[in-house]
N, C-alpha and C positions, 0 to 999 in steps of 0.2 A: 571878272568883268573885263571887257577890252576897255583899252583905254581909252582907242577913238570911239567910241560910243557914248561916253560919258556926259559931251554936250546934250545928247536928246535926253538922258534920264533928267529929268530938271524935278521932278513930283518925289516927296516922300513916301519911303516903302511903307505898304500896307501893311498892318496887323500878321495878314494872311503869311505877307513875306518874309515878315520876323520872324514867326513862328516857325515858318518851314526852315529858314536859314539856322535858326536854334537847335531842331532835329536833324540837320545834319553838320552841327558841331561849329558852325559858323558865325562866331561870335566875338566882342573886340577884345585881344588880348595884348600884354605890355609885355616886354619879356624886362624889362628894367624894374618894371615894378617885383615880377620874379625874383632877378637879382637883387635886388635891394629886402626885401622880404628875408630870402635866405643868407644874407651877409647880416643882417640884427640877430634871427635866429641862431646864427653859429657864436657870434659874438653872445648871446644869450646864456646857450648852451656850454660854451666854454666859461662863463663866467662863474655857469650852476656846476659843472661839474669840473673845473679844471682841474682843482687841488687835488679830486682823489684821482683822474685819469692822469697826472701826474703822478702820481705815486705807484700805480699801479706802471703805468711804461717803466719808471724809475727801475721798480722790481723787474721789469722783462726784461729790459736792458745790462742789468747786474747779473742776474742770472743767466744770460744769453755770454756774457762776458769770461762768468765765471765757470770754465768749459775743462773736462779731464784730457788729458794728453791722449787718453786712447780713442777716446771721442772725435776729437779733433781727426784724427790721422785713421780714422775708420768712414770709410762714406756709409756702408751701411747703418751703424750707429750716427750718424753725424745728421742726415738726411729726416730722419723723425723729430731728430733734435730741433732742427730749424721749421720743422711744419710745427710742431708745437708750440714755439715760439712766437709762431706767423697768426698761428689762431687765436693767443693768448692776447696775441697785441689784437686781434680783429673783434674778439670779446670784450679789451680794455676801452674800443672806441664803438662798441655797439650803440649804446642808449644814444650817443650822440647821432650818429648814423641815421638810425629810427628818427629820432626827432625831427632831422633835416628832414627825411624823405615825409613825414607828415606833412611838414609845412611844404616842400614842393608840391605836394598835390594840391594844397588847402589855399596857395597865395594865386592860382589865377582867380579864384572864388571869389576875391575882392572885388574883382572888376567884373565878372559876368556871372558870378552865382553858380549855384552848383548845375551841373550839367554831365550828361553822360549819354552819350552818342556811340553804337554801332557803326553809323554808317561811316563815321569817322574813322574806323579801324577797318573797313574792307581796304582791300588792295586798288587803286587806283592805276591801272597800267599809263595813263597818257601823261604821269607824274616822270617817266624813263622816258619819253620822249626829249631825245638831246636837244629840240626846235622849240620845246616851249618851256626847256630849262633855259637858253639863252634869254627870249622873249623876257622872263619872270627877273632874269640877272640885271638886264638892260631897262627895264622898264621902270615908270617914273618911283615903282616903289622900292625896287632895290636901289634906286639912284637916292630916297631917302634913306634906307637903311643903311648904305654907306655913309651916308653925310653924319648919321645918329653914330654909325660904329667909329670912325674919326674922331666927333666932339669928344665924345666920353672915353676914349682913350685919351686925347689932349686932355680931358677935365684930370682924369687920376690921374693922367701921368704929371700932369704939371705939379695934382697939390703933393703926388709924393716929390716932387726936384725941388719942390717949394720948401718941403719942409728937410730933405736934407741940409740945402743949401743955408738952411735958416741957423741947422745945427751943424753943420760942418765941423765945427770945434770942438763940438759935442762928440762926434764922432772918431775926431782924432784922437781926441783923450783918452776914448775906450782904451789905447792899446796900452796908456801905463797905470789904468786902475786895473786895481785887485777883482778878480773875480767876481764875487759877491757883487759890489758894489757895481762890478762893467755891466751883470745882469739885470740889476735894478735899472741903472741908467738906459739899457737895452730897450727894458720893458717899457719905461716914461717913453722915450720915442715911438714905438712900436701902438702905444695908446694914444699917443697925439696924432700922428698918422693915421689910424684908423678912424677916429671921429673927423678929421677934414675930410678923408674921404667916402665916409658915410650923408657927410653934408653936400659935397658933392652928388652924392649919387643921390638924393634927395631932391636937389633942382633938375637932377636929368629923368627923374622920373614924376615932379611937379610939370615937366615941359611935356614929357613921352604919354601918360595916360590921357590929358584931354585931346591929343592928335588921335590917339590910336582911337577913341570915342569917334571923334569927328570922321576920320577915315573908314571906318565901318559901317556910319551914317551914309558918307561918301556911297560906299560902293555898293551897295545895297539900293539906292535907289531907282526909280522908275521911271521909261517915259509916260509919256500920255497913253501910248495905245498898248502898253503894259496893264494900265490901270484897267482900261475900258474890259480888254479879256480875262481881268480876272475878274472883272464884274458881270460879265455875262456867263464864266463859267460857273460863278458861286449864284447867279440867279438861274441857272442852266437854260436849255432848248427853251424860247418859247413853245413852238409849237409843242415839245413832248409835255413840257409844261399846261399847255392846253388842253393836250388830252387826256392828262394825269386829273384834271379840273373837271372836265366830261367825264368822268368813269365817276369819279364822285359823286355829282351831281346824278349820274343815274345810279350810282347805290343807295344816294339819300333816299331818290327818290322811291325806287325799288323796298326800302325799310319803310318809307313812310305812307304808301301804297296799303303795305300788309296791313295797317293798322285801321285802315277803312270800313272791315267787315268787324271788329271792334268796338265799334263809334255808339253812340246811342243816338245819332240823328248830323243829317246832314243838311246846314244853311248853305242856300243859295243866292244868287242876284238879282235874277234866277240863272242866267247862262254865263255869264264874265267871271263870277266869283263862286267857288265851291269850300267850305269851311266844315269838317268835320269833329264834333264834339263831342267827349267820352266822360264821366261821371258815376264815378261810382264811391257811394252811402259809406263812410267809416274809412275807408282809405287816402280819400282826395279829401282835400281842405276846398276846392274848387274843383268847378269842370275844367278841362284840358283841351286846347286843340290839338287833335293828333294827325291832323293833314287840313294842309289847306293849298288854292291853285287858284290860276287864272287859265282861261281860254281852254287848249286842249287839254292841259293837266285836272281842271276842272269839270271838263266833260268826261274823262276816265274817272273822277270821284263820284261823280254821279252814277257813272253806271257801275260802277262797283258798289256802291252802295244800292243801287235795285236789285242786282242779283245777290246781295245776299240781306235784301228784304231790309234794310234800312230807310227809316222815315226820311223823306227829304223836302225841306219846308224851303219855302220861297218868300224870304223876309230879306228882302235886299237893304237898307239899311243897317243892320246885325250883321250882315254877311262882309258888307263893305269895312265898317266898325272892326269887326275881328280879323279882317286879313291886315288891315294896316295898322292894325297897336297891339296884336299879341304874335309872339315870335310861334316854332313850331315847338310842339312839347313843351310849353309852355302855359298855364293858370290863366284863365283870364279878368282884369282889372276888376279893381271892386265896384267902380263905375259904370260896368254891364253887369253886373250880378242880378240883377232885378229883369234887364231884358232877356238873360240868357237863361232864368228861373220860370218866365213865363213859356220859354219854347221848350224844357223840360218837361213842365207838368201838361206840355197837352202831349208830348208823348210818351209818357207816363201812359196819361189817362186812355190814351188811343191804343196802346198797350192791353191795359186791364180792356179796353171795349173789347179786341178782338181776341184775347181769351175767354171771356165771361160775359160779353153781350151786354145790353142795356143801352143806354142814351149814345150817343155817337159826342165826342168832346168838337169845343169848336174853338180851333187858336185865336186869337184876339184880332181883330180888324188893325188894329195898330200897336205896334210895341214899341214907349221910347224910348230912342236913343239920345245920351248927354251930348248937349252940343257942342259943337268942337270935334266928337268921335269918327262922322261921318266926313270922312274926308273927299272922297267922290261925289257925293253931293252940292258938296260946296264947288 
């Protein structure tokens, strides 16, 4: 992110932007918290293993020591000598090794979790650009990095000056105790040392992870019309949006079309409302509207249903009633069951008339509907 731009981001980064900055590996990291991680760890690890990696160098070094005259004075023999030697010591301090490099991979995890990026590992050529190496050196975040790499040099270096100068005495003494004993007192210092400076690096890394948080908050965020394009690119094109919406709407319609010649009878208004209704004995719990329309969509349900010879009753009422309280494919309420029973069985019976002759059926002068259903009437 420039730097002069940072006035216009004033809006926190979207979701969107996390997420993308996450996949390409761009996340808040401490390198203090690192350090500090791996300075417990080794101190850990030497605690678990000192005494045998101590015994074990012990032996390499006695044995490295303990050398024949022709050996010596032979490079050929001498040369294996010391690779053996080289590897034995690199096998004395493996487990420890392994342990470190677990925890380096494992301690940025603390702060951003696990993660693993590709695009973090392509090659980046504008990173060899010498113009925007200075830019990065000069700029307000190397100008903190410096200030952090200073402090905490001043922080260890002082608690180690701190704690010489505390034992200065201590130190002089070393040179007229015995051995054994200068080792011990060695060691007391070498562990008082270490735990200040463990304390130390403890308030530099209490101070380092909430910046390095805040800073990645920082630079990540957005102006205004940052916001607005990503919100129209995630709600895309209206207009393709529109015509994504039109295609639809003409496939519904197109499926819901075919289901006409289907129907067992089609209520009308007689001309504003067309309702097609299908019913059939042991399968359906209820009759079903399987197309219903206004205006010209309703004037295609009607003549699809004459051409392929479907009754079409003119109970406007019923017709009004079903297009406004039952959805499409969908059963209709138990509160027309009675109106929608009487416009079955006359085509039912108009049915049986023109297969098999006899009285001609006559639909009922009125069929009612509950009140409250007829919403165009009212």
């Amino acid at each position: 992110m420039a730097d002069d731009s940072d006035l216009e981001r004033t809006e926190p980064a979207s979701p969107k932007r996390l997420e993308k900055a996450r996949e390409e590996g761009q996340v808040p990291r401490s390198q203090e918290l690192t350090t500090f991680t791996m300075l417990i760890a080794a101190s850990g690890g030497l605690w678990v293993t000192g005494s045998l990696l101590m015994q074990k160098l012990s032996a390499i070094l006695e044995n490295g020591l303990r050398m024949e005259q022709e050996v010596a004075f032979n490079p050929a023999r001498l040369l294996p000598r010391l690779f053996q030697l080289a590897l034995d010591g690199l096998l004395a301090m493996a487990p420890l090794f392994g342990w470190l490099i677990i925890v380096a991979f494992a301690a940025p995890m603390l702060l951003s979790g696990w993660l693993f990026s590709s695009k973090a590992l392509l090659p980046d050529f504008k990173r060899l650009n010498p113009v925007n190496g200075l830019k990065r050196v000069f700029s307000s975040r190397g100008l903190v990095e410096l200030v952090k790499a200073i402090a905490k040099a001043s922080v260890i270096g002082g608690v180690a000056a701190m704690v010489i100068w505390n034992h200065k005495q201590d130190v002089l003494d070393l040179t007229g105790m015995p051995l054994d004993i200068g080792l011990i007192s060695v060691g007391k210092l070498i562990i008082l040392t270490f735990v200040l400076i463990v304390g130390a690096m403890l308030l530099i890394v209490a101070i380092d992870v909430p910046f390095q948080l805040w800073n990645h908050t920082r630079q990540l965020r957005m102006s205004k019309e940052e916001l607005r394009k990503e919100a129209k690119e995630d709600d895309g094109d209206p207009q393709v949006k529109g015509r994504i919406r039109n295609m639809q709407r003409q496939m519904a319609r197109r499926r819901m079309m075919a289901e006409v010649p289907k129907a067992d009878v089609v209520v009308t208004n007689p001309t504003h409302y067309a309702i097609a209704l299908k019913y059939q004995d042991g399968s359906m719990r209820a009759p079903k509207v399987v197309a219903k329309g206004t205006q010209l969509i309703a004037a295609r349900i009607r003549e699809l249903a004459k051409e392929n010879h479907i009754p079409v009753l003119e109970v406007p009422p019923l017709a009004r009633a079903l297009y406004h309280h039952v959805e499409l494919d969908s059963e209709i309420p138990e509160t027309l069951y009675t109106a929608v029973a009487h416009v079955l069985a006359y085509v039912f019976q108009l049915k049986q008339y023109q297969t098999a002759g006899g009285t001609a059926p006559q639909l009922p002068s009125e069929i009612a509907i509950p009140e409250g259903m007829d919403q165009a009437g009212q």
